[in-house]
N, C-alpha and C positions, 0 to 999 in steps of 0.2 A: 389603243387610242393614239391620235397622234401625238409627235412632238411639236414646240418650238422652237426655232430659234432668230437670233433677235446678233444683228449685225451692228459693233460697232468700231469702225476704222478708223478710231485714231490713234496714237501712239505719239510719246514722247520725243521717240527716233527711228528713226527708218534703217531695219536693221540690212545688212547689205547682202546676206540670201535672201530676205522674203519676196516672193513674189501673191503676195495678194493685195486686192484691191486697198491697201492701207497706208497711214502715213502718217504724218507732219503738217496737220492742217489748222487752218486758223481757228482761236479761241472761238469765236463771235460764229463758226458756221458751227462748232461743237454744241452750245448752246442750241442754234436754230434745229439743228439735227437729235438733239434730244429730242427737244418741244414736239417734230415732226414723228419720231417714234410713237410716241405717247398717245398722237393723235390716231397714228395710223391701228395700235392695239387699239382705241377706245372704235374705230369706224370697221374692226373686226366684226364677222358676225360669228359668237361664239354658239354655235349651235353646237358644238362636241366641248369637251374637258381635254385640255393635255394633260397628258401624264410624265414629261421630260420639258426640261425647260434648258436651252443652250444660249450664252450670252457670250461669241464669238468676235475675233478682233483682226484688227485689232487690239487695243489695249480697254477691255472694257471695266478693266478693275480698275482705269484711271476716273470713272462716271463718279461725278459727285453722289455722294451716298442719299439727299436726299431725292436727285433725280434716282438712282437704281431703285431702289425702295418705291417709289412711286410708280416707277416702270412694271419692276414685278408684281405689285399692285393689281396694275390691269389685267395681267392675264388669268383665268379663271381656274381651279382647280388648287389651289395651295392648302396645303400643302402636297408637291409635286412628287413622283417616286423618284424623282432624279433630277436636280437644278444644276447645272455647271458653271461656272463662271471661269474663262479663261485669265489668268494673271502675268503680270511682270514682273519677278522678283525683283524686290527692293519698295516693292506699294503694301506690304503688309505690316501693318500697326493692328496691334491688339481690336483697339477701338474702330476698323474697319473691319477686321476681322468679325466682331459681333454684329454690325451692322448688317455684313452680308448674311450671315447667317439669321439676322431676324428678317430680309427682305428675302427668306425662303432660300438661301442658296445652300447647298450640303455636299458640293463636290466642288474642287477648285482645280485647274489642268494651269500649272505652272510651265514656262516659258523658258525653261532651264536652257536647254539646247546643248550646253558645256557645263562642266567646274573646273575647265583650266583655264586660268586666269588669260593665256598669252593666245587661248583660239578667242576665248569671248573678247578681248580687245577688237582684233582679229573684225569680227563681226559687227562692231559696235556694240555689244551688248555691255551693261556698267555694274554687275553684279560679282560675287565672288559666291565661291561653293560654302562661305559662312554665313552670308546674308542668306542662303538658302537655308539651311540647314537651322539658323535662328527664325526664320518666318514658318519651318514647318514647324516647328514647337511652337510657334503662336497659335497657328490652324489647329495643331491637337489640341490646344489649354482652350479654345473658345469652341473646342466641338465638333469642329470639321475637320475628321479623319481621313474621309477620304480624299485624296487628293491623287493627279496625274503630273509624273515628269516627265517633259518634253526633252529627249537627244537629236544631235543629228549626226550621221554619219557621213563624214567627209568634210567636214570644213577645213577651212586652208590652217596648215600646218600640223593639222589632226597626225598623231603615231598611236603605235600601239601601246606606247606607255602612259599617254595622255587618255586615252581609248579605257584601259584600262581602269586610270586615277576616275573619272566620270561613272564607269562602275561600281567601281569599292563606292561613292559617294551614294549611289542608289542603293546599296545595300546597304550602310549604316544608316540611311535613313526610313528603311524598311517602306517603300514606297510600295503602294499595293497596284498600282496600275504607272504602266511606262509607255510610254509612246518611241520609236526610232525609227526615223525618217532620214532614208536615203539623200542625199543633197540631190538636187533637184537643177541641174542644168541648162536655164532658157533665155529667153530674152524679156524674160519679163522682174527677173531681178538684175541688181546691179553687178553683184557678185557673176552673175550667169551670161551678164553680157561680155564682163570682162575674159571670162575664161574663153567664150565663143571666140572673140576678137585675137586673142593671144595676147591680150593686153597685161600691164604689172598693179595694177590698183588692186585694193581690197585682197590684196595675198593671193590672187587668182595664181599667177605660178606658183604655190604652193598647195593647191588642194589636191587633196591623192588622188591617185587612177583610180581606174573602175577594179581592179583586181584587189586592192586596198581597201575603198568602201565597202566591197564585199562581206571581204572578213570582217572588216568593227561588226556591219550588220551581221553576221553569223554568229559571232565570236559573242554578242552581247544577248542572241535569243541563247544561245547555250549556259551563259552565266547565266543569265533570269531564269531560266528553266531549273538552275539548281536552286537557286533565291524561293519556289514554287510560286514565281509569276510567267503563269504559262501565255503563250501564244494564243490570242485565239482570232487576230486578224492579222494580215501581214505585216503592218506596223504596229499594232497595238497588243501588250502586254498586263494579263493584272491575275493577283493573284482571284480565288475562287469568288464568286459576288461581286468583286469589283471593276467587272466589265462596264463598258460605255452604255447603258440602256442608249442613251439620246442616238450614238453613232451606229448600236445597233439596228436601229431604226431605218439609215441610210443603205446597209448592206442585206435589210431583210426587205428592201421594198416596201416597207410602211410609210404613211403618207405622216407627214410634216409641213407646216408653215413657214414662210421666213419673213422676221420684220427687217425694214432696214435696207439699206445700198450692197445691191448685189446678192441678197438673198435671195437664196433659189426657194423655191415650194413644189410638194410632189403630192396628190391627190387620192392618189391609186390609180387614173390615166391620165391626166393632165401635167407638164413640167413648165411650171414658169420661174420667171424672177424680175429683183425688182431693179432697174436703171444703175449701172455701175457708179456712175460718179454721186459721191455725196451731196455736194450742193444742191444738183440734178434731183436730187430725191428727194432733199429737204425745199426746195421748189416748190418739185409738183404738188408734195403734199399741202403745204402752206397754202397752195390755191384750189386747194380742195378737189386735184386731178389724180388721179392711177396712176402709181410709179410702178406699177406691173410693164412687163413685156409681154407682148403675143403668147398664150399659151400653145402649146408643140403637145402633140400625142405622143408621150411614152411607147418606147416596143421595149414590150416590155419581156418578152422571152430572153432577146437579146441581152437586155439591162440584167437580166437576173441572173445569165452566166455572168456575168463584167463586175459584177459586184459580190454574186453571191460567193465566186470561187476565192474573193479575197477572205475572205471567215475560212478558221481550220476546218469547222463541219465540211466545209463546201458544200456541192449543189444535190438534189436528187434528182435528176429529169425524169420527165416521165417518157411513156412508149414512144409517142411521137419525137421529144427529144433526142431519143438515141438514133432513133433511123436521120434525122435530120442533121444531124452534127457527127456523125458516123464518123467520117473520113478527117476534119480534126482531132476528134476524140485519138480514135486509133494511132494517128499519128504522133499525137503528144503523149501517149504513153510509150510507146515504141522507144522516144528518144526519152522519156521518164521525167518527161513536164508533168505530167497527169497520172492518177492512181484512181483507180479503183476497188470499192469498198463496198461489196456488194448492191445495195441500189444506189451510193454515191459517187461521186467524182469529186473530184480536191485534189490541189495544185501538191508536189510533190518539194521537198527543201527545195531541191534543186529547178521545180518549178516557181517559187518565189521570186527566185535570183530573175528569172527569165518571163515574169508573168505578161509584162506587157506587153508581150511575143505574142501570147496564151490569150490574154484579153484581145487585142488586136482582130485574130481570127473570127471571134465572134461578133464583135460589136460590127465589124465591113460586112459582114455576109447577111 
């Protein structure tokens, strides 16, 4: 069945790698932007049940508890086999902690990024690796075990001794699912512009090379691998059960809804989403118009190597598959991007490092 997910971009601070549509926006449109959630589930037409519910940010753990509660309300099917709620360390109190958990949530993907103090400055982020470690004892005392920590590799000043302390920290807190994400390079964070520019803000002359991000990211699926939180998508780490249902859903091509600015939705042919800017969206809906964009027909062969080779299983194509992707295939094994596994294909370590090489090829053709 599908999932949902439900978009909400605000945040307390605008962290200086993010690059998503999120921010620092005013009290009085968070309000309107609730209201227009709420409306936009209730003008749902629920003819299926979701079975995953993802509350993405954003900071959606900052939603007053009786807007969340009401929100997850509307969606139909509760209890879910999988609710998420993304968090900002430092918003867990006991008493929130229960709330979400009675407004159905049973997984929480924490926003960690670091536990040294002098990268997460660094970044703007205002936590310490003991406000973590005290709010994941909250989450187990009210119930919600499962939980995800968010790393990233290469933030400005990151070493390998820093690198490290951020490990030992995932493993004394025996976290069953890890996420580790490559820093991300672009012009759409601020962090990414400065480093484009050669500029000195935000420690940009300080983030490591690519030879450097490499390793933490190696260096830390090998530690998790002995922790037995195994791989099982390029950045996504947990140990056995404690996989992403919700994000699985994205890399198996199952169909999803999105509420909210900038949420995509995927149908099983159709991909659309919803108007990037908040306002924009809490607008349209206010005036009781589609904050949809044009839906686009999915290609969906294409999509399913782009996605599916990011999962360890990777893909199985079928006959017509091989003769059509022949001369990539072949060649990415040759240089040992690609393996073969009887009727599958899946990126090889050394195809990870290099995937968007790998992706590339098939999503142009």
């Amino acid at each position: 069945m599908p999932g949902v997910y439900i978009a909400y971009p605000f945040c307390a601070q605008k962290c200086t790698y993010c690059n998503f549509a999120s921010g620092v926006l005013p009290r009085e449109l968070e309000t309107e932007y609730t209201r227009a959630l709420k409306r936009e589930a209730d003008e749902t037409s629920w003819d299926w049940t979701p079975e995953t519910v993802y509350l993405g940010g954003g900071t959606p753990s900052r939603m007053e508890l009786a807007d969340l509660q009401d929100l997850t309300a509307r969606i139909p099917g509760r209890p879910w086999r999988e609710a998420t709620l993304e968090v900002a360390p430092g918003d867990i109190t006991a008493e929130r902690a229960r709330a979400w958990r009675d407004a159905g949530i049973g997984r929480v993907s924490l926003g960690v990024q670091s536990f040294v103090e002098r990268e997460l400055r660094r970044t703007g982020r205002r936590h310490s690796a003991e406000t973590v470690a005290r709010e994941v004892a909250i989450l187990r005392a009210e119930g919600i075990s499962n939980f995800n920590i968010d790393l990233i590799a290469g933030l400005p000043g990151q070493t390998r001794e820093g690198w490290r302390e951020s490990l030992d920290w995932v493993q004394r807190l025996e976290a069953p699912h890890v996420s580790i994400y490559m820093l991300e390079v672009d012009e759409d964070s601020r962090l990414g512009q400065e480093v484009l520019l050669n500029g000195k803000r935000y420690g940009a002359p300080e983030v490591p090379v690519d030879e450097a991000i490499v390793e933490f990211y190696e260096t830390g699926a090998e530690r998790l691998a002995r922790m037995g939180v195994e791989r099982y998508e390029i950045s996504n780490f947990a140990r056995p059960g404690f996989e992403s249902l919700h994000n699985l859903k994205y890399w198996r091509l199952e169909p999803y809804l999105g509420l909210g600015a900038d949420a995509h939705s995927f149908d099983g042919c159709l991909r659309w989403q919803n108007v990037e800017d908040a306002a924009e969206y809490a607008s349209r809906v206010a005036r009781g118009e589609s904050a949809r964009t044009a839906p686009l027909e999915a290609r969906l062969t294409e999509e399913r190597f782009f996605v599916g080779l990011r999962l360890s299983v990777g893909v199985r194509p079928d006959a017509a598959e091989w003769v059509r992707w022949k001369t990539p295939i072949d060649r990415f094994v040759s240089q040992g991007l690609l393996e073969r596994d009887g009727g599958a294909l899946r990126l090889t370590d050394r195809g990870i490092i290099f995937s968007n090489e790998v992706f590339e090829e098939f999503v142009s053709a």
